[in-house]
C-alpha positions as CSV (number, residue, x, y, z in Angstrom):
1,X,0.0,0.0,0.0
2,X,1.1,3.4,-0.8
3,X,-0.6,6.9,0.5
4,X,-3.2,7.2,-2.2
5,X,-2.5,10.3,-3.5
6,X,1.0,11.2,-3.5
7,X,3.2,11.7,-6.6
8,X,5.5,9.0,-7.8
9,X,9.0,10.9,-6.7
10,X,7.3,12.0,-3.4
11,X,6.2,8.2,-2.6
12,X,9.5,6.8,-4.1
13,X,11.5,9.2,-1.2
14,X,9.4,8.4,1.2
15,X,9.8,4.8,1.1
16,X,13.5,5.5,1.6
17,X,13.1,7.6,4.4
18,X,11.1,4.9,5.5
19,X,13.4,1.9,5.4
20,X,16.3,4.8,6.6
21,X,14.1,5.3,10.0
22,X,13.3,1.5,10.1
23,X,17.3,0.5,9.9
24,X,18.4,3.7,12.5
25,X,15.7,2.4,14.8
26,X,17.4,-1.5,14.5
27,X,20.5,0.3,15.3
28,X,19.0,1.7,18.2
29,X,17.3,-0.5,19.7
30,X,17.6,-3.9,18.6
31,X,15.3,-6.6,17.3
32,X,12.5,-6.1,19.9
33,X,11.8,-9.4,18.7
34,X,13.8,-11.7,20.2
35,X,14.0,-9.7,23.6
36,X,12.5,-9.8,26.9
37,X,11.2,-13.2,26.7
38,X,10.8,-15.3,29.7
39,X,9.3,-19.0,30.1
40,X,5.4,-19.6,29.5
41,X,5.6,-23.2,31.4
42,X,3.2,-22.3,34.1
43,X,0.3,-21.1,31.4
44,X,1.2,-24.4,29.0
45,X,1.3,-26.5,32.4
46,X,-2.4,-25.6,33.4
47,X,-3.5,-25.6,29.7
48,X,-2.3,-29.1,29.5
49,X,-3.7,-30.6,32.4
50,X,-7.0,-29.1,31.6
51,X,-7.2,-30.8,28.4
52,X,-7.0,-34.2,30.5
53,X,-9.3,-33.4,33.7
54,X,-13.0,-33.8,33.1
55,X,-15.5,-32.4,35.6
56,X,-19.3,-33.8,36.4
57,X,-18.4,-37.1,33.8
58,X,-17.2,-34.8,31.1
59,X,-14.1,-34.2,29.6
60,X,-13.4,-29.9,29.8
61,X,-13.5,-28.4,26.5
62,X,-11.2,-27.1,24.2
63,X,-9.8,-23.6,25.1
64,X,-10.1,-22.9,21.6
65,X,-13.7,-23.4,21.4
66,X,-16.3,-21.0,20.0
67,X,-17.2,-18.2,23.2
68,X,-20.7,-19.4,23.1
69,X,-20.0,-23.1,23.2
70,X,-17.5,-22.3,26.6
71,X,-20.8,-20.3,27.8
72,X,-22.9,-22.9,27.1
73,X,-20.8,-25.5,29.0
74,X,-20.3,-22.8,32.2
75,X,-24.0,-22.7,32.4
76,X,-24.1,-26.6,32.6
77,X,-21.7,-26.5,36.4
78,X,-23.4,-25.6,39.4
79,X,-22.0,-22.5,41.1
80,X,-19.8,-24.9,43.1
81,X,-18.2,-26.5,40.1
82,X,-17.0,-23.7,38.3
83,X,-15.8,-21.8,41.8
84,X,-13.8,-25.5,41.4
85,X,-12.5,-25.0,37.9
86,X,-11.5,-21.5,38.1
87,X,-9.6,-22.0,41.8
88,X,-8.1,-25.1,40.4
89,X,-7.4,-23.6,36.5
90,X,-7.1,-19.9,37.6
91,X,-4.5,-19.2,34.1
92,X,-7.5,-20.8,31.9
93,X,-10.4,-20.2,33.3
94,X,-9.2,-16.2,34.0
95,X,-8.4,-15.9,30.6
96,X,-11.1,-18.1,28.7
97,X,-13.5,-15.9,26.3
98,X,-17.1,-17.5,27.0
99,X,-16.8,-18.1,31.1
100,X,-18.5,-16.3,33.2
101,X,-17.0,-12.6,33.8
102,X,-17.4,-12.8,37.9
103,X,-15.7,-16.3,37.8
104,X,-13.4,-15.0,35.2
105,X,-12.5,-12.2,38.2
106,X,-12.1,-14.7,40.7
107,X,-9.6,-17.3,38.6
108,X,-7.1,-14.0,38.0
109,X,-7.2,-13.1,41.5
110,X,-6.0,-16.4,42.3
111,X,-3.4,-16.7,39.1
112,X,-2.1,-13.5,40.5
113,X,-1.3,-14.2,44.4
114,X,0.3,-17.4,43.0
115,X,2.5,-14.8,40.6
116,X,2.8,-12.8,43.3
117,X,4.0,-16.0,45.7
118,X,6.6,-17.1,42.9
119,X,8.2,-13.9,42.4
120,X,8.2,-12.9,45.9
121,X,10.8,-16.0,46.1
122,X,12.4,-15.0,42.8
123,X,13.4,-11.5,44.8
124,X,15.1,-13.8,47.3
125,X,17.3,-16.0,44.9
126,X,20.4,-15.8,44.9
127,X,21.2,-17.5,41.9
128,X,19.5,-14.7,40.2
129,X,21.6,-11.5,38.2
130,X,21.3,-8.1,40.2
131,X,19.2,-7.0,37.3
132,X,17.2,-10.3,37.5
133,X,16.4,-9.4,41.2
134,X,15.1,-5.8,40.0
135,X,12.8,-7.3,37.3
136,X,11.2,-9.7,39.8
137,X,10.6,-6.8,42.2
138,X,9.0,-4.8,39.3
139,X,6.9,-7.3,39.0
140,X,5.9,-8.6,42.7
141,X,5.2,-4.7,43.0
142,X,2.8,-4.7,40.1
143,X,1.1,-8.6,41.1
144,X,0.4,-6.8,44.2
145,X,-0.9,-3.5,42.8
146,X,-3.1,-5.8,40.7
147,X,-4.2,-8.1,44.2
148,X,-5.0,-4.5,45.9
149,X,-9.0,-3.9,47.0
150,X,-11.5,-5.0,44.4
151,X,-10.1,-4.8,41.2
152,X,-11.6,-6.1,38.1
153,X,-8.9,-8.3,36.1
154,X,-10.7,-9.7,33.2
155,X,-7.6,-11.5,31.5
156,X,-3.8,-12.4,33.0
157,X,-0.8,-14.2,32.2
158,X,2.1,-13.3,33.9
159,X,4.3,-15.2,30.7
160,X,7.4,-13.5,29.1
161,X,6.7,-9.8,29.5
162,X,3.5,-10.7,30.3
163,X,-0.3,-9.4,29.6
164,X,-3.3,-8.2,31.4
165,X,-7.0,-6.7,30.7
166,X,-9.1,-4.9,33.3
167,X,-12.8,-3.9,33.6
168,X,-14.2,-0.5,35.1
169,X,-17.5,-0.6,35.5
170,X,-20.2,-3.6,35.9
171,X,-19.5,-5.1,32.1
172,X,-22.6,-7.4,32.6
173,X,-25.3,-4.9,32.8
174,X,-23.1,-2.2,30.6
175,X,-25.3,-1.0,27.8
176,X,-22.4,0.2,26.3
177,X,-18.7,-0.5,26.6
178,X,-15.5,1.0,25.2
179,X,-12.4,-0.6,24.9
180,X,-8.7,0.9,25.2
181,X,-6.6,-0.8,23.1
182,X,-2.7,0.8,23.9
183,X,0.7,0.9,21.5
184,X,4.0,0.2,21.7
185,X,6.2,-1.3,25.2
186,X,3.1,-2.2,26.5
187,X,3.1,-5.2,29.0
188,X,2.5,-6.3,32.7
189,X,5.1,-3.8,34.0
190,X,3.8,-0.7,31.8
191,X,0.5,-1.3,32.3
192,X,0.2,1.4,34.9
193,X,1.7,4.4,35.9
194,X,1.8,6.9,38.9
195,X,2.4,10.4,39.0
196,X,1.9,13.1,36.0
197,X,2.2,9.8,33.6
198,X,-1.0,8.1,35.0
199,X,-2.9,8.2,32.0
200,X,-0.2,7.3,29.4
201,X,-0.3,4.3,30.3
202,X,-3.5,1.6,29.9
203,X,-5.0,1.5,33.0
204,X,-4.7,5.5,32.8
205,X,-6.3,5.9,30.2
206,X,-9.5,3.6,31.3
207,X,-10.0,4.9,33.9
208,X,-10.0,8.3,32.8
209,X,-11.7,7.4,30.2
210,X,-14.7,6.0,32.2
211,X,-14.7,9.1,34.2
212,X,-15.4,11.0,31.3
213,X,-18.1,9.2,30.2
214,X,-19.7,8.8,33.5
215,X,-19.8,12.5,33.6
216,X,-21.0,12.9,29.9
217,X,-24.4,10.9,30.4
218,X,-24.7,10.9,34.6
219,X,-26.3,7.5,34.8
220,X,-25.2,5.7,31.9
221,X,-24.8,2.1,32.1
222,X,-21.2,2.3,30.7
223,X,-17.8,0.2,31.2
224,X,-14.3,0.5,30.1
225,X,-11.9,-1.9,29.6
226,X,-8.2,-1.6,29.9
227,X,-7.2,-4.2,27.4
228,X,-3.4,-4.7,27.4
229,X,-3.9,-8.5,26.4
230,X,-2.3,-8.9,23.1
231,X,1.7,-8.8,22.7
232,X,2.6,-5.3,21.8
233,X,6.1,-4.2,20.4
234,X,8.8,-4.0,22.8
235,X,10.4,-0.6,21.9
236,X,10.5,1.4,18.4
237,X,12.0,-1.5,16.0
238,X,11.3,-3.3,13.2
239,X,8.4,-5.0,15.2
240,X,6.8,-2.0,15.3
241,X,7.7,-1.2,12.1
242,X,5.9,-4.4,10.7
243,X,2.3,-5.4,11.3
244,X,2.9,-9.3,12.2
245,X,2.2,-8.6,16.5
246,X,-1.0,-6.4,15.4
247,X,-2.2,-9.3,13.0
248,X,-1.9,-11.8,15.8
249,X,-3.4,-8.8,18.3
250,X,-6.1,-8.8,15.6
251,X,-7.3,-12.0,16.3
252,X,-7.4,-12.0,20.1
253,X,-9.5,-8.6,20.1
254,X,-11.9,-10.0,18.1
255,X,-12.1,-13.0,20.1
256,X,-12.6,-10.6,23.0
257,X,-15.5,-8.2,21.7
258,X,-17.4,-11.4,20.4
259,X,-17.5,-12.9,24.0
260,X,-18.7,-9.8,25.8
261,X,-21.7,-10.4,28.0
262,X,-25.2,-9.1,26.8
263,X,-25.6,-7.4,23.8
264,X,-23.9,-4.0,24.7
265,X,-22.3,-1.4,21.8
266,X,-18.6,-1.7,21.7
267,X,-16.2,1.2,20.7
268,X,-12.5,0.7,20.4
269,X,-10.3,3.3,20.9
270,X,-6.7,2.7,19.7
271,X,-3.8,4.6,20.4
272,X,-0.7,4.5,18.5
273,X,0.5,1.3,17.5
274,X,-2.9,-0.2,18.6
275,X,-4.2,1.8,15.7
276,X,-2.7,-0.8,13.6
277,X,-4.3,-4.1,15.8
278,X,-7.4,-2.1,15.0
279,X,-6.8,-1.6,11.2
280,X,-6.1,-5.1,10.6
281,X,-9.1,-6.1,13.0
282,X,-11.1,-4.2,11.7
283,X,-12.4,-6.4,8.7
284,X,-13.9,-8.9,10.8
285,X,-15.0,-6.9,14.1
286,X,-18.5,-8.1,15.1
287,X,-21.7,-6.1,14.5
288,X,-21.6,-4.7,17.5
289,X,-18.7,-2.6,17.6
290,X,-19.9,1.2,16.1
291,X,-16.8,2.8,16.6
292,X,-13.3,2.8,16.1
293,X,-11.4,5.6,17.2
294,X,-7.8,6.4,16.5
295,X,-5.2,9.0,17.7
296,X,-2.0,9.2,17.5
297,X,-1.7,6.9,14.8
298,X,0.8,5.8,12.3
299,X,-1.6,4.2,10.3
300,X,-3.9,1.4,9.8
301,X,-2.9,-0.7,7.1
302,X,-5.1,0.8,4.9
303,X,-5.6,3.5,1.9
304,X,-9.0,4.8,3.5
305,X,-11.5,4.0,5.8
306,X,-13.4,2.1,3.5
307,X,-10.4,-0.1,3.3
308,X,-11.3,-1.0,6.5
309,X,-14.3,-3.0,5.4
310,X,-15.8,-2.2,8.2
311,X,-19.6,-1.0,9.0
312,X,-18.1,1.3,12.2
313,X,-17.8,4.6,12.0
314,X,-14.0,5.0,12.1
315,X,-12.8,8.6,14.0
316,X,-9.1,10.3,14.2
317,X,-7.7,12.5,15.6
318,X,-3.7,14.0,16.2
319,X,-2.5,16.1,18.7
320,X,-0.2,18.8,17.0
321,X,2.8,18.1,19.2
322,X,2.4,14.6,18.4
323,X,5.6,13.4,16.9
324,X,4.3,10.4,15.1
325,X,3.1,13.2,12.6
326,X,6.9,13.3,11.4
327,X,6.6,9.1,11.2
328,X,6.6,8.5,7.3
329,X,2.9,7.3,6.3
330,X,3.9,4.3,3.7
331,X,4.1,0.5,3.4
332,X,7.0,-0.9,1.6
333,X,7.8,-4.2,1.3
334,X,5.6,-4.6,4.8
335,X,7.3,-1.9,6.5
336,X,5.0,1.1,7.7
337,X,1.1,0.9,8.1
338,X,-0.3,2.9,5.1
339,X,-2.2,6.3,5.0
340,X,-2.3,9.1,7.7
341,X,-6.2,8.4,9.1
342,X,-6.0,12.3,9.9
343,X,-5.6,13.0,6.4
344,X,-9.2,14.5,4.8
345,X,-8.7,12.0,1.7
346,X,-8.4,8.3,4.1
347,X,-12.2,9.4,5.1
348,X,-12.2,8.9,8.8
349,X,-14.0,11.7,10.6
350,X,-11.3,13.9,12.3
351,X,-12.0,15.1,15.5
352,X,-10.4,18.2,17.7
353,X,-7.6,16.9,19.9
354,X,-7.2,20.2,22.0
355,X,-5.2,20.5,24.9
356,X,-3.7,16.9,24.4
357,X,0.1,16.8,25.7
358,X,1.8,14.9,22.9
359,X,2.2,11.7,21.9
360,X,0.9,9.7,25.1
361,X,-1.2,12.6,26.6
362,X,-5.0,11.9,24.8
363,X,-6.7,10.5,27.7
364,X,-5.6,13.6,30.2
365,X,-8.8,15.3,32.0
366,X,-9.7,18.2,30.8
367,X,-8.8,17.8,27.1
368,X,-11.2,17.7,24.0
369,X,-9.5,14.5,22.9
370,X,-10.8,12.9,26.3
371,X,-14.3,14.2,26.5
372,X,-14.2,13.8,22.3
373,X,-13.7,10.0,23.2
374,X,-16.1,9.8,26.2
375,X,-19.1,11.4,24.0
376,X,-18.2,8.7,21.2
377,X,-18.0,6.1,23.9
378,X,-21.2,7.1,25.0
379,X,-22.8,7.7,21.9
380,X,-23.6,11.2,22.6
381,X,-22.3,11.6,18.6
382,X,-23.8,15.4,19.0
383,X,-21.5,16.3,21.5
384,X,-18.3,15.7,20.0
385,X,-15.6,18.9,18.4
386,X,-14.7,18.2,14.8
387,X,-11.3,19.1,13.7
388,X,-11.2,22.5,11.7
389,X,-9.7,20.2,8.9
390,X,-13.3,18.3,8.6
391,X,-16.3,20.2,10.2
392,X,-18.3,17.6,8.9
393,X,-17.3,14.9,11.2
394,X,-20.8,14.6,12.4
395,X,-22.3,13.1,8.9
396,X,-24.5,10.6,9.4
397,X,-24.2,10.2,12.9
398,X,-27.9,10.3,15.6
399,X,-27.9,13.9,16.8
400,X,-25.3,15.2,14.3
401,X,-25.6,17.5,11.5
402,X,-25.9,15.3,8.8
403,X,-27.8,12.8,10.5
């Protein structure tokens, strides 16, 4: 894919400013590829001995089933046998699309104060590097973080740099839910953040996020999730160069908003690299989902939005400070995501970003990127600040202008 209306000595120097940033950022940094990876035996240990327990006569199903097959079977078990499967199953059962969300809760509490167990002893090994000692106190800090009053974790696996999803708000009774879906380095130890940086990071931005749209419609039956469950690129290299993580991403988000509970609106919002996972996921995205919003993005493997193939309405927007604006907007040879989705010609509606901070700072309270999101979230279309680039982001949308 090139951008779709650039002239032929434009696009041909672009592409090698392209493959020049890729090959500086390799220098840099490495193949993010091959890093940072750690064992997955406790996951593949559980997975296997679930495949050969059975429960009430019957063998457990597949892990790979369909989400309403695995709902099907949950609503076989009495209370008291799935309380059984998820205390004795907690990495499956936490992180298996189709059982129940409150037993889905319970399973990742348990699969995290057994993480939390391990690498309190990992802290203590002696065997272990200096630096191998700091990463395991990084993460017994965040296992406990995670463990702390009554938080929602809807998916968790503490394997190689790990992943994680939580849920703000009652997502059973939600009649509409949004979720975050974050960029690159994102992973167990990123996946919150204190101080001024709060909200750059995933949980951040969902929970300011829900904010938002709690106080955009008081009373709405909204929830937000934090969904850091996909392996994202560690660090500005090729992998986040290429689309290969955000194909496989694809497929686990879709996996994800076909399982929610009820029959509640979805809205994505994707920042950064997770502008790509939505891009490629986009195609097949269940009905529900009616939005797809973008910011910061460097694309999303597409010409235009109806590329996408997708019956969403697809929304961008880019802070001016942003610099993934200087991020060439190509794909060569599978390198770079495709066309700018801020650009008037890709078709997306583009929305105001005002008072965002940057690359990372789109979810901070206050701005009309956050309350743009919360009154898509919501569905309160009317309500949200079109870009002065496209005053006619409202087409078509209940409440709007063009509607």
């Amino acid at each position: 894919m090139t951008s779709f209306d650039s002239p032929p000595t434009l696009t041909a120097w672009r592409a090698l400013l392209a493959v020049a940033v890729v090959f500086v950022m390799l220098a840099t940094t490495g193949w993010t590829a091959v890093r940072h990876q750690h064992s997955a035996a406790p996951r593949e240990i559980a997975l296997a001995a679930w495949a050969r327990d059975r429960t009430a006569g019957h063998s457990l199903p597949g892990t790979d089933a369909p989400a309403y097959l695995l709902a099907h079977f949950f609503a076989t078990l009495t209370a008291g046998q799935q309380v059984a499967l998820a205390d004795k199953y907690p990495l499956v059962v936490g992180n298996l699309n189709g059982a129940p969300v409150t037993l889905r809760y319970r399973a990742n509490r348990h699969a995290l104060v057994r993480a939390r167990d391990e690498e309190q002893l990992r802290t203590r090994d002696a065997g272990l590097s200096s630096d191998g000692r700091h990463q395991a106190a990084l993460r017994l800090e965040r296992f406990r973080s995670l463990l702390a009053g009554d938080r929602q974790i809807l998916a968790f696996d503490p394997s190689g740099r790990g992943r994680a999803a939580e849920v703000f708000g009652d997502l059973d009774r939600a009649r509409r839910v949004s979720v975050v879906v974050p960029g690159v380095d994102t992973d167990l130890l990123t996946l919150e953040r204190t101080g001024h940086r709060k909200n750059a990071a995933p949980v951040g931005m969902a929970q300011s996020l829900y904010a938002a749209e709690r106080a955009a419609v008081p009373g709405s039956r909204t929830a937000v999730i934090a969904w850091a469950d996909y392996t994202a690129p560690a660090g500005i290299g090729m992998d986040a160069a290429l689309g290969k993580l955000a194909a496989v991403g694809a497929v686990r988000l879709n996996a994800l908003v076909g399982a929610l509970p009820g029959t509640s609106s979805v809205s994505l919002f994707c920042h950064s690299y997770g502008s790509v996972l939505c891009g490629v996921a986009a195609r097949e995205l269940p009905s529900r989902v009616s939005d797809i919003a973008v910011a910061g993005s460097p694309g999303m493997r597409a010409d235009s939005a109806a590329g996408l193939h997708t019956r969403a309405r697809v929304w961008a927007m880019r802070d001016g400070d942003d610099w993934i604006e200087d991020v060439p907007n190509m794909a060569v040879g599978g390198l770079g995501h495709g066309a700018d989705p801020v650009e008037p010609g890709f078709g997306a509606r583009i929305v105001s970003a005002s008072g965002a901070i940057g690359h990372s700072g789109y979810f901070e309270p206050g701005t009309t990127s956050l309350s743009n999101f919360a009154a898509i979230g919501v569905g309160a279309y009317g309500s949200v600040s079109c870009s002065a680039a496209d005053d006619a982001c409202h087409r078509g949308t209940p409440g709007g202008p063009g509607a």
